[in-house]
N, C-alpha and C positions, 0 to 999 in steps of 0.2 A: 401910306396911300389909303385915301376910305372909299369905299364902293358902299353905297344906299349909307345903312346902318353902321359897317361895320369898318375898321382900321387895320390895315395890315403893315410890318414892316416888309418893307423891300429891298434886295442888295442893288442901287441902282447903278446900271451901265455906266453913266453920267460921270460915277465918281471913281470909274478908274485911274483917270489919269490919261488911258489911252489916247493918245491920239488920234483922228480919224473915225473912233469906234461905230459911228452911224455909218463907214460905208462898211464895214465887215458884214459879212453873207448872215443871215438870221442862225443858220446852226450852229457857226461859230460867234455868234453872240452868247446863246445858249450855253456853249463852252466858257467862256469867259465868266457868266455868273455862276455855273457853277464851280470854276473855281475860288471867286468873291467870296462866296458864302462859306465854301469850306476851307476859307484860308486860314483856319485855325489847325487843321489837321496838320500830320506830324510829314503828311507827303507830297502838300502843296509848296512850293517854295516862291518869293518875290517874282522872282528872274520866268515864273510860269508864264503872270500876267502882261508883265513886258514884252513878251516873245510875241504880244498881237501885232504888236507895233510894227516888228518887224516883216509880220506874215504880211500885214498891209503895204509892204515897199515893195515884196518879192512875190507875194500869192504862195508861198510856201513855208516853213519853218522845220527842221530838225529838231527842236525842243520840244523834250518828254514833257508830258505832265498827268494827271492824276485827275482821273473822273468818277465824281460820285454819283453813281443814277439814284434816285428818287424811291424806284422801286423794281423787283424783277417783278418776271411773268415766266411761267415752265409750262409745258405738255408732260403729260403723262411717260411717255418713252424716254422722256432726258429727264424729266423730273422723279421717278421712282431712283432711279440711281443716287440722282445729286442727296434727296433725304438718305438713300441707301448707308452715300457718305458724309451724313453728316451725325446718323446714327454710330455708324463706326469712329466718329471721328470724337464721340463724349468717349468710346470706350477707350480710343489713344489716351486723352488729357487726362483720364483715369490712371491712368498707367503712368502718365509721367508727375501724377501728381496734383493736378490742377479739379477745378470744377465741374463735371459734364454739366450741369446746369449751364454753365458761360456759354455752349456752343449751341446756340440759337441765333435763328434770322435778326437783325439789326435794323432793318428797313422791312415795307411791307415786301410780301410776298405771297403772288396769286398763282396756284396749279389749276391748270383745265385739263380733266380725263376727256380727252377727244382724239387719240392716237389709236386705241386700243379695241374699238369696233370695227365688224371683218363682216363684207357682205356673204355673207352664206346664203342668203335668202333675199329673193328679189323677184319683184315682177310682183307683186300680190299685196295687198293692202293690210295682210297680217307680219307682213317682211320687216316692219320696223320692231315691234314685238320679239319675233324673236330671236333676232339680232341682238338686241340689247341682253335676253335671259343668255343666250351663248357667249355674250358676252362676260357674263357676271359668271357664268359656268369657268370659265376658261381665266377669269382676272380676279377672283373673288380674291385669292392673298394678296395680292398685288393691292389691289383697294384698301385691304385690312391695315395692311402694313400705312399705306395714305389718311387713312384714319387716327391710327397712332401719333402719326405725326403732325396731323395738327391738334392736336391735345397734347400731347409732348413740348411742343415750339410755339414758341412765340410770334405773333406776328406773320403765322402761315396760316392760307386763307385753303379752302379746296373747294372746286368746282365741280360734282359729283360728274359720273358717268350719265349721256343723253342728255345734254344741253346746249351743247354748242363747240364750237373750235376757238381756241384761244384767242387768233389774233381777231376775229368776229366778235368775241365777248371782248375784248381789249377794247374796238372801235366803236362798241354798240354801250359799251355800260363800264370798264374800268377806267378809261384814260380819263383825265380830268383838265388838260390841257393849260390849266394852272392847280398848282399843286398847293398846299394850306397844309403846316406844319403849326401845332399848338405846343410850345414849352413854355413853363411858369408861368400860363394866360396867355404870353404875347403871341398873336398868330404869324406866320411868314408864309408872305407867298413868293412862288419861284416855280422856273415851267416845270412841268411834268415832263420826267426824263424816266426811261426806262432800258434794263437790256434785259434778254430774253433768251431762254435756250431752244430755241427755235431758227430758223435763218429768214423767215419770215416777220419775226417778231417788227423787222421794215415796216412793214405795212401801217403800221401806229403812225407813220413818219407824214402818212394822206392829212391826217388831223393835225398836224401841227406840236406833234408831240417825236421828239428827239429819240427814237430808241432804233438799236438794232440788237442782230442774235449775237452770242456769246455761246462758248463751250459750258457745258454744264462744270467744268471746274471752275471757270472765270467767275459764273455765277453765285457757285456759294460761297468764292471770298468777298464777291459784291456784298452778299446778305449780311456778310460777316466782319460790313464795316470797311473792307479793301476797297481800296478804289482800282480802277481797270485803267491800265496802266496804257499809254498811246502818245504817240504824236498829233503835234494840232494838224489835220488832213486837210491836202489840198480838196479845193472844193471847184468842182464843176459846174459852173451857171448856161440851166438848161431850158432857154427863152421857147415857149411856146406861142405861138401865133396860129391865127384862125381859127375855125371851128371844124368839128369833123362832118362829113358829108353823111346824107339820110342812108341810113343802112350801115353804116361803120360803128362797130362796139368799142369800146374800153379794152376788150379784150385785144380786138384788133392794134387798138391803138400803143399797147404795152407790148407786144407783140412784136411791134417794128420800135418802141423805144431801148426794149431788149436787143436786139437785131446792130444796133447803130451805135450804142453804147459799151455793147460787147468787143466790137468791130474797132472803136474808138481806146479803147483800153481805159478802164476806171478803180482797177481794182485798187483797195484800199484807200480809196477817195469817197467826200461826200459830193452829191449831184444834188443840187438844189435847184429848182423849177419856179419858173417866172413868167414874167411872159403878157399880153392881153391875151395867150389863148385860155389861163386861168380863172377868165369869168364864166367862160363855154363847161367848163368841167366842175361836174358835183363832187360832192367830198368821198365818195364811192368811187368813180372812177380815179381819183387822185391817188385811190389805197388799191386799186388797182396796179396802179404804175408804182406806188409805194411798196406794195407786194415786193413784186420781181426784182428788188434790187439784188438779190444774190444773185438774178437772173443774169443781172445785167456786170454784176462784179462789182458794186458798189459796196462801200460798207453802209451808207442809206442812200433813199432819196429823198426829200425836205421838201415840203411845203408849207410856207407861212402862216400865220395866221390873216383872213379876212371875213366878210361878209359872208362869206359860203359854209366857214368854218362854223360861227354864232350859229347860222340855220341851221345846221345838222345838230348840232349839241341840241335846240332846240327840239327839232325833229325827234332827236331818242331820247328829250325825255329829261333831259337835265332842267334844273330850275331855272328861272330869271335870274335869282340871284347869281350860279354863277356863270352865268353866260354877261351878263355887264361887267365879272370880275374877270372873263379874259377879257373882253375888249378893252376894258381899261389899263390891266396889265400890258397887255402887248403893246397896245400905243404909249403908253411911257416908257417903255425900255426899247421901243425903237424894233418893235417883234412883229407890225403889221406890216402886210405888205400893199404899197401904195403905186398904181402901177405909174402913176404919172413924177414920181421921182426917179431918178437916176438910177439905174443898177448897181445893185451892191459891187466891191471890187471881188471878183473871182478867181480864181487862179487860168482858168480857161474858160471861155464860151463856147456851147456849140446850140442849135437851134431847129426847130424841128415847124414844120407848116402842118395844123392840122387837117387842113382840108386834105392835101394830100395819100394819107393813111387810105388802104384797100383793104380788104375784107381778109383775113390772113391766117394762117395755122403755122405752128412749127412743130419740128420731129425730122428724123424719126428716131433720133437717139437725145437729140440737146433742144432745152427751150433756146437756143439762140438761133438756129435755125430754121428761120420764118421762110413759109412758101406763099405766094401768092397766090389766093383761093383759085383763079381764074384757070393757072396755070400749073395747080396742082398734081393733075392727072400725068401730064408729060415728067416735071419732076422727077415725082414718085418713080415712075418708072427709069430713070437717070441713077438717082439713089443707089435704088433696089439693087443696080449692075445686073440682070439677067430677068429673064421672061419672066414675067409675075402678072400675066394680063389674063389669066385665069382660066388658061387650056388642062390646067388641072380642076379635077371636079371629084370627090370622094364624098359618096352617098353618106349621110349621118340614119343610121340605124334607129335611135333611141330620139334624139331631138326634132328629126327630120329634115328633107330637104340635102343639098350639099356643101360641100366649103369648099373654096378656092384658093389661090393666092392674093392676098390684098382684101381679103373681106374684113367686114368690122365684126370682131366678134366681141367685146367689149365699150357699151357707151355711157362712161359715168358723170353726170352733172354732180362737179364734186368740188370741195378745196373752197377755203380762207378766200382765193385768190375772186373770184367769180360771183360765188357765195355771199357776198357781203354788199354786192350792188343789185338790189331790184330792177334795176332797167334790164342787165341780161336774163333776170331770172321771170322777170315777166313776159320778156321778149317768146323763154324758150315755153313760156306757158301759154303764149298765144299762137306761136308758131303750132304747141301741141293740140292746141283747138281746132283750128285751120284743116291741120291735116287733117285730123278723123272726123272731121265734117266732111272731107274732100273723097273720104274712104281710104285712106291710105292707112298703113303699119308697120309693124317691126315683125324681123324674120324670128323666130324663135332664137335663132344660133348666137342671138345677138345679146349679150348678157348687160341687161340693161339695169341704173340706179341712178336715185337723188340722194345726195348727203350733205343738207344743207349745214351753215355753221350755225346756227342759232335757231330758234325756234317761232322767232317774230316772221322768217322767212313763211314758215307752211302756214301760219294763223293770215297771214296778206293774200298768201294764193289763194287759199283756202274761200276767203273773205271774196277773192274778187271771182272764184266759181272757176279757176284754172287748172285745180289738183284736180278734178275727175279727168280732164283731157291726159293730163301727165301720167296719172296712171293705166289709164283706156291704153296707151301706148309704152307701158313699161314702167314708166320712171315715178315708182311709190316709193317712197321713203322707207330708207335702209337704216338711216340714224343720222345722230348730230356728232360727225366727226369726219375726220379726213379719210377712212376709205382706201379709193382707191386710188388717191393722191400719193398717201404713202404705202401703197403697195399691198392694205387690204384689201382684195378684189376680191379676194374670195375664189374656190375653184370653179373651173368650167365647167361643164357635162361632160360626164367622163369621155364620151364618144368623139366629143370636140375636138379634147385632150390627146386623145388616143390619135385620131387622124392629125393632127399636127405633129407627134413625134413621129407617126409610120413613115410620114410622106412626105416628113419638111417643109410644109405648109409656111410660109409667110404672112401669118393674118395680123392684123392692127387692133390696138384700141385708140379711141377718142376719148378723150375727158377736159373738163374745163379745168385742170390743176396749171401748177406750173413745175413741174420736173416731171421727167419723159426718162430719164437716166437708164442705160441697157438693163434687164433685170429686176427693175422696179416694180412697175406694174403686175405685170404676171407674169413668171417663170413660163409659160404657152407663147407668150407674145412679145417678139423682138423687136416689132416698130409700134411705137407709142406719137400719139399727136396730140397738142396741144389747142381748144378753137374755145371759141366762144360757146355758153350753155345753148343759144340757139342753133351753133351747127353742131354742138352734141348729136343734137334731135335730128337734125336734118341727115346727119351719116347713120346714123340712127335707120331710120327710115329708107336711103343709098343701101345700105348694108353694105358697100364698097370702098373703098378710097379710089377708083379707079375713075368713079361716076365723078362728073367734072358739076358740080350743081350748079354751076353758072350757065351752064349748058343743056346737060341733058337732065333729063324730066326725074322727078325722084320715085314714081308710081303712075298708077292711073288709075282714075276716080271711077265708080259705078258703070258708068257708062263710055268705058274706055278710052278716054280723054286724058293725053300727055298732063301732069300736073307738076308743075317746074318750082322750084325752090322760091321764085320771085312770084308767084303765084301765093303764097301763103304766109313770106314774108311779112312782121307786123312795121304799118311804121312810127315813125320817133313821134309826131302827137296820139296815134292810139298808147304805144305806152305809156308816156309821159301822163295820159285820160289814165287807165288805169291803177295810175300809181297814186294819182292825187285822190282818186274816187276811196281807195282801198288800204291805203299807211295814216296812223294817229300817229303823235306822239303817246296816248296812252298806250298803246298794244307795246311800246317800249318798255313802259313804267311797269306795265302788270306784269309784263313776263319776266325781267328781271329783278322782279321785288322778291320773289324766291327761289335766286339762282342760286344760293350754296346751300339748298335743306337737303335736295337728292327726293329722291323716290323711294316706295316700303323697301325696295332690295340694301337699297343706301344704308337707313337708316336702321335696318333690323342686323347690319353686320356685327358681327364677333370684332371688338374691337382687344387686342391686349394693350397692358395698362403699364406704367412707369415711365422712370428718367431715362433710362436706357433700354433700349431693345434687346428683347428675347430671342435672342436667334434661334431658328431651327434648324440644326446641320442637314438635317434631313428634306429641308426645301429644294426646290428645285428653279424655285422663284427668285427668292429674298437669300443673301447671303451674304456674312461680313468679308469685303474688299480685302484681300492682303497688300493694298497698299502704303499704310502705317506701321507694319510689323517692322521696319526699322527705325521707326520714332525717335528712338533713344541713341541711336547712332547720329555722328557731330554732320554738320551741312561738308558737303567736299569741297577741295581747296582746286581740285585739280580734275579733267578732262582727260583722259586714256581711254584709247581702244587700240590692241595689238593684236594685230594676225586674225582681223575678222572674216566673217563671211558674209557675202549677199546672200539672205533670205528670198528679195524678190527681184526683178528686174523690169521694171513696170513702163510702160510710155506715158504719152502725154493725155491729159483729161480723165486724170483717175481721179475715180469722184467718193467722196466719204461712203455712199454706197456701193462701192467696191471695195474698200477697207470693211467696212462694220455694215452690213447689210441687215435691212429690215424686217425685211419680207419673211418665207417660208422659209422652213430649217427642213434640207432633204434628207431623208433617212439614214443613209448612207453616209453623209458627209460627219467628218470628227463629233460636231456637236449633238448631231442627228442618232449617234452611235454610244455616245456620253450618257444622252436621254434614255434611250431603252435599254443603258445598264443601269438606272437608276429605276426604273420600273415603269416609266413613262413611253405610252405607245406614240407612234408617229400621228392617229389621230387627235391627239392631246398635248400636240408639241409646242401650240399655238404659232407666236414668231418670233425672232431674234429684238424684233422692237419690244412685246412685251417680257422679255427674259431679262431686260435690259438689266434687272437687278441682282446677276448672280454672273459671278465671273466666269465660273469653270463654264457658262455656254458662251457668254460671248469672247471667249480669249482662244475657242475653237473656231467662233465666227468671224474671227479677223483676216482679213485675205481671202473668204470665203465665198463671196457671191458669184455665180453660175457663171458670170460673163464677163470676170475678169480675164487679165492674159498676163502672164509671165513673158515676160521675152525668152527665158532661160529656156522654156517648151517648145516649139512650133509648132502651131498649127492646134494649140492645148487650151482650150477654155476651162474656167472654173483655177480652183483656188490649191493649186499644184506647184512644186518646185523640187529641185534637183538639187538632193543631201551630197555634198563636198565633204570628204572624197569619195564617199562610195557609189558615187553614179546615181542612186536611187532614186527612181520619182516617187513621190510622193505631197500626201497634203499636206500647205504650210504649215499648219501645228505640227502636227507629226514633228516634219523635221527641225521646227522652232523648240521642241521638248530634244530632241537627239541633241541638236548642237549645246544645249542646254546642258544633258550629262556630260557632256564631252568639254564644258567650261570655253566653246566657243563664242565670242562678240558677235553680233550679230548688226548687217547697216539693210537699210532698204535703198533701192538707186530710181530713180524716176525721170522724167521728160519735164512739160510745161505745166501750170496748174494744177498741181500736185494737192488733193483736199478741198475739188471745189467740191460746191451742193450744201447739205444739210450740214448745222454747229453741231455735230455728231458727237459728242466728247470719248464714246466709247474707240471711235478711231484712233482716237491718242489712247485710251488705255486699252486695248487691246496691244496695241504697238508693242508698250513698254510690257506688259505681261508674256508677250513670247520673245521676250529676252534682246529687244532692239534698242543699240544707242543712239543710233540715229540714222534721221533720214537724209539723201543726197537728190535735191530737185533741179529742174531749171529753173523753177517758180514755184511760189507756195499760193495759194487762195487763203486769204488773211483770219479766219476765224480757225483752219486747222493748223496753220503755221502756232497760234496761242498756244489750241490745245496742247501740241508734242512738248511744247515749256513748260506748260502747266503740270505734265503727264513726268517732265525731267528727262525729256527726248529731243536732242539734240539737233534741231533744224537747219542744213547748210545748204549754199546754194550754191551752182557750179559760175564761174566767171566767166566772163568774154563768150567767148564760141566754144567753152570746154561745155560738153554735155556727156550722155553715153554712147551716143555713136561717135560723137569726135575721136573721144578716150577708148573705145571698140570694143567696149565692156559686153563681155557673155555671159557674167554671172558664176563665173566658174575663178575670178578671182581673189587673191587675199587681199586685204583692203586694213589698212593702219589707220588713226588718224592723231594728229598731234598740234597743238597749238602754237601760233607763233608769241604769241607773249608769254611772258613767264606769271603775269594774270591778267586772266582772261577780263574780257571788257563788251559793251554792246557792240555789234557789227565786226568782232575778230576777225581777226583771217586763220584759216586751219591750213592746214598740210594735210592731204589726203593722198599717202603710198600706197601705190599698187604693184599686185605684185602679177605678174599675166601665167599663165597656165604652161606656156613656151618659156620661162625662166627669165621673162626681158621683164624691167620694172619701168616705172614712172611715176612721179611727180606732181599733183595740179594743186593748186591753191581754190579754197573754199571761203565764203563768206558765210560767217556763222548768222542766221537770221534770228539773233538774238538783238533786238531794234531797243531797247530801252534799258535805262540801268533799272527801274523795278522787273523787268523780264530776265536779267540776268539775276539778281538777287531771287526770284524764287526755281529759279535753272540751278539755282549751286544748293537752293535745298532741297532738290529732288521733286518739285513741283509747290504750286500755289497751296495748296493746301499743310504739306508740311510746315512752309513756313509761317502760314498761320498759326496751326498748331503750338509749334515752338515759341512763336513771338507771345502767346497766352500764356505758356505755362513759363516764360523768364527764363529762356533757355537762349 
């Protein structure tokens, strides 16, 4: 194919053979070429490409096959690990004899530090400052060690701390939407594919580029050459129509796409988006709804490439040349989307009217749970189940003023999710002018930040004179990272803090992210909501969730005058005016032309030098994994667990952070108590996300977040369980280390979507570190179902209407489990004996969700990584 000057080959569609191929859904087009292209690999087989054919008769296929992405993307919090283990993993081949040299990235591969910034400082125009030095105080080895490793490895990029959020730097400057591979001169193009250790890594999916999140194991056998191992997914065609009405966001709009899609059941499906309402929608809001596919339980959501797409590539900055190379790309391989042809064949449709979408927030535990702004207030109080309408009042000493129940003490314009469309973010900077021209403000109690993803974001406000209103009202820039998305919020005032635990206070935060998950946000605050950056501001301002802003007045101006939400509201041509007046494509160019230098903190770091890493037993940070110390030991033939015990007894929507939490590490708690025997105070504990690289804290942190429930306790929050036989409560480490001396098996038992939320990988190895073979769900959520394989932890799922209440499990049982084949195979059936506490036994049958034959091949060698391992050193 030549574009201007230049010739590419191409693997064309055309020449599969397929049948039909034009009407397959563009994602799995996608899929098809790449397995075309890597049909030379040793894991591709004929029988792959045939399987379209079929998927085209049924909209579905059981047939495994082998996907190459193009290239990863990591954060900071999954990515210090993955090098953690990839560092550990030269010192394995070492040991068995092989090259450390060989174990390097294969494909590109881009880290963005934007996980590991903590709002400690806000409200003040010097709060970005020195957030970022508390930052480097607190992650300096962390970085060190990130430096290492890209001078160590091949083909790994790093994206310094203070620049941006990954999937924002993905959408803004890595993706390329057609990808240009050079061997021996000849160049090949083929689309830009990616998978991410992030659960958001989705969002890339607005531009027309194929990726989602992956466990950080999955990830570095990607690097390392593996392909990620799946069935071809049914795909959901999700026709949009109309345009959205004046005053409805993107945010709104993902909001209720979340809501109907959840509600609809798509997990482990791709949702692919169509429609004429796709001329109404910029390629921002498209990565808006691209975002929230974890949201929504998808494993993405897809949008084509068209006209909208060119513009934006344009918009940030990419050249001419290759913006005519996708267009010509996608329209010969049959990858634009043309609305006036036929719909591709789908496996199901469902279809959504834009116009319809209302102005919306969800919470107060699940982004699925959208409320109707209107009718918010009533809600809330439904929710809540008991009086929360603020007949409580506790004077604040130190901040001033009082708190109530339902006040907002928390309001962060934060997250990838929001972040990466100017339309809300200018929205919430004109809403911010409005008000304090009207006189209106924020209560002090109201812990207010911006943490946009990139840095093009503050240089447009800036430009168009909206950041002095944003900060006149709070919202100065904290830094370029997720925040309090992912649960850096930073503490409250102590006095805040203090009358929430006195008096059981009920207060909220608001933020534009997208997970709300119990315990996330801030250890202080149990209901978390979900809204657009402009009703950031607006509850901002309420200081309540109780004020209806549809309704009642949010302040009043100088002259005592009701001033109402609609009052201040900007509308869709003043933004749309400010955005055209105030975004180049240069302001793209220039600020990404020096995204991987870093700043003097960056660049003045202590870097250590060599093939392999220097450990220091004495870190408390970086630490070599014991999970290779049986390297040399042969793959198992065979599946046993006899006379185990339940560890936990968990119900339904236990989410990765409830396994592996982020957030704060309590004093008190195993890890918190690990720390300050190692010499580390609780104010230096930092969090579980940035510790990510050292096992002895997070294999205390597993099971550990403040808001989980055991069933085995009543009435027991936090990360406790009941040591068999001796009655004892205690924390699950604790008794995951007793059952441990005692050479007992250990199962976890659980309800419905078991592992939704964030590609956590530490969830699975935490799992397998306190001695667990496996888990018993009624459903998995498909990125932690991976990880427990990858981790060599045994994923079953109960059949029919057998679950834990069926089966009247207390936790207090013995639990065998045994195979029915004599070998094992994808989708087995197990025997799972129980033995009940009253001497009566029982029987169920289990389906091993072991779904692929490469998932059970790296199952029998005790994860993805061993058998990379292995298979390098000719074992």
């Amino acid at each position: 194919m030549t574009v201007g000057t230049e010739e590419y080959t191409i693997y064309s569609l055309h020449a599969t053979g397929v049948d039909g191929v034009d009407r397959l859904p563009v994602s799995l087009k996608i899929l098809l070429e790449n397995l075309l292209r890597n049909a030379e690999s040793p894991f591709v087989e004929e029988g792959h490409i045939a399987a379209f054919e079929q998927w085209l008769e049924k909209g579905y296929s059981s047939q495994d096959i082998a996907y190459h992405p193009v290239r990863v993307v990591m954060q900071d919090f999954t990515g210090v690990p993955a090098v953690v283990d990839l560092a550990a993993m030269r010192d394995a081949l070492a040991r068995l004899g092989g090259n450390p040299g060989d174990i390097s990235p294969q494909i590109p591969v881009d880290l963005v530090v934007d996980h590991s910034v903590t709002v400690d400082y806000y409200g003040t125009e010097d709060a970005f400052e020195k957030n970022v030095a508390a930052e480097y105080a607190r992650n300096g080895e962390r970085y060190g060690f990130l430096k290492w490793g890209q001078e160590a490895f091949d083909n790994f990029r790093v994206v310094p701390p203070g620049t941006g959020i990954v999937h924002q730097v993905n959408l803004e400057y890595l993706a390329k939407v057609v990808w240009i591979r050079v061997e021996g001169g000849e160049k090949t193009a083929c689309p830009d594919t990616c998978v991410g250790t992030d659960s958001h890594t989705t969002m890339i999916n607005g531009l027309s580029v194929l990726g989602w999140g992956v466990g950080g194991i999955e990830a570095e056998a990607a690097m390392l050459n593996q392909p990620v191992t799946m069935q071809i997914p049914e795909v959901v065609g999700y026709e949009l129509r109309g345009e959205l009405r004046e005053g409805v966001t993107a945010t709104d709009l993902v909001l209720t796409v979340v809501e109907h899609l959840r509600t609809h059941g798509v997990v482990g499906k791709f949702v692919e988006f169509y429609g004429a309402g796709l001329a109404h929608l910029s390629i921002a809001d498209r990565a808006t709804i691209a975002n929230m596919a974890p949201e929504y339980g998808a494993t993405c959501g897809f949008f084509p490439v068209d006209d909208e797409t060119l513009a934006y590539l344009r918009f940030t900055g990419r050249t001419s040349h290759e913006v005519d190379l996708v267009r010509a790309y996608a329209q010969e391989q049959g990858l634009w989307n043309d609305p006036s042809h036929r719909p591709a064949r789908f496996t199901e449709i469902l279809s959504l009217d834009l116009s319809q979408v209302e102005p919306s927030i969800a919470g107060p535990k699940r982004p699925q749970d959208r409320i109707p702004l209107a009718r918010a207030p009533h809600i809330l109080a439904g929710k809540e189940g008991r009086d929360t309408t603020g007949k409580i009042s506790v004077p604040l000493k130190d901040t001033g003023g009082s708190l109530s129940h339902g006040d907002v003490v928390i309001a962060a314009i934060t997250s990838c999710t929001n972040t990466s469309n100017p339309a809300v973010l200018v929205a919430a900077g004109l809403l911010a002018k409005k008000a304090y021209e009207k006189g209106l403000s924020v209560s002090p109690r109201v812990k207010t930040s911006f943490a946009p993803g990139s840095q093009v974001v503050t240089e447009y406000l800036s430009r168009a004179d909206l950041t002095p209103y944003l900060n006149r009202l709070g919202f100065t820039l904290a830094g370029y990272g997720c925040t309090t998305c992912i649960g850096n919020s930073g503490p409250l005032n102590r006095d805040i803090s203090q009358a929430i635990a006195d008096h059981g206070l009920n207060v909220a935060a608001v933020l534009s992210g997208n997970r709300n998950f119990e315990g996330r946000i801030s250890p202080d605050v149990k209901d978390s909501y979900l809204t657009s950056p402009p009703l950031v501001v607006a509850y901002a301002l309420a200081g309540s969730m109780h004020v209806n802003l549809q309704e009642d007045p949010l302040g009043r101006d100088a002259a005592g005058t009701p001033v109402y939400l609609r009052d201040i509201w900007p509308s869709e041509g003043e933004i749309q005016e400010y955005i055209r007046k105030n975004l180049s494509p240069k302001m793209f160019s220039q600020r990404y032309a020096s995204v991987f230098a870093g700043d003097d903190r960056w660049n003045e770091m202590a870097v250590p030098r060599g093939n392999t890493y220097a450990w220091n037993k004495d870190s408390t940070y970086i630490q070599a994994p014991p999970f290779f110390d049986d390297i040399t030991s042969p793959p198992r033939d065979e599946f046993v667990l006899k006379q185990g015990r339940i560890l936990a007894l968990l119900g339904d929507t236990v989410t990765t952070d409830h396994i592996s939490p982020a957030g704060a590490i309590p004093a008190d708690s195993p890890a918190g108590k690990w720390l300050q025997e190692q010499g580390v105070s609780p104010a230096e504990f930092n969090s579980y996300g940035s510790r990510r690289g050292n096992h002895e804290v997070m294999m205390r942190g597993t099971f550990a977040n403040i808001r989980i429930r055991n069933e085995m306790l009543a009435d027991v929050e936090g990360g406790y369980t009941i040591h068999i036989p001796s009655g004892r409560t205690l924390p699950i480490y604790d008794a995951a280390m007793a059952y441990g001396r005692e050479n007992t098996p250990l199962v976890v038992i659980a309800g419905a979507e078991y592992g939704t939320g964030s590609s956590r990988d530490w969830a699975a190895k935490g799992t397998r570190l306190l001695g667990v073979g496996a888990v018993v769900a009624e459903s998995f959520e498909r990125i932690h179902r991976s990880n427990l394989i990858g981790m060599g932890v045994l994923p079953l799922q109960f059949q029919k209407n057998d679950g834990r209440k069926q089966l009247q499990l207390t936790g207090r049982e013995e639990i065998s489990l045994r195979l029915k084949y004599p070998e094992p195979a994808a989708g087995m059936t197990v025997y799972m004996d129980i033995a009940y506490e009253n001497g009566q036994s029982r029987c169920c049958e289990l389906t091993a969700r072991i779904d692929t034959a490469g998932e059970l091949h790296y199952f029998r060698h005790g994860g993805i990584l061993h058998a990379v391992l292995r298979n390098m050193a000719g074992q």
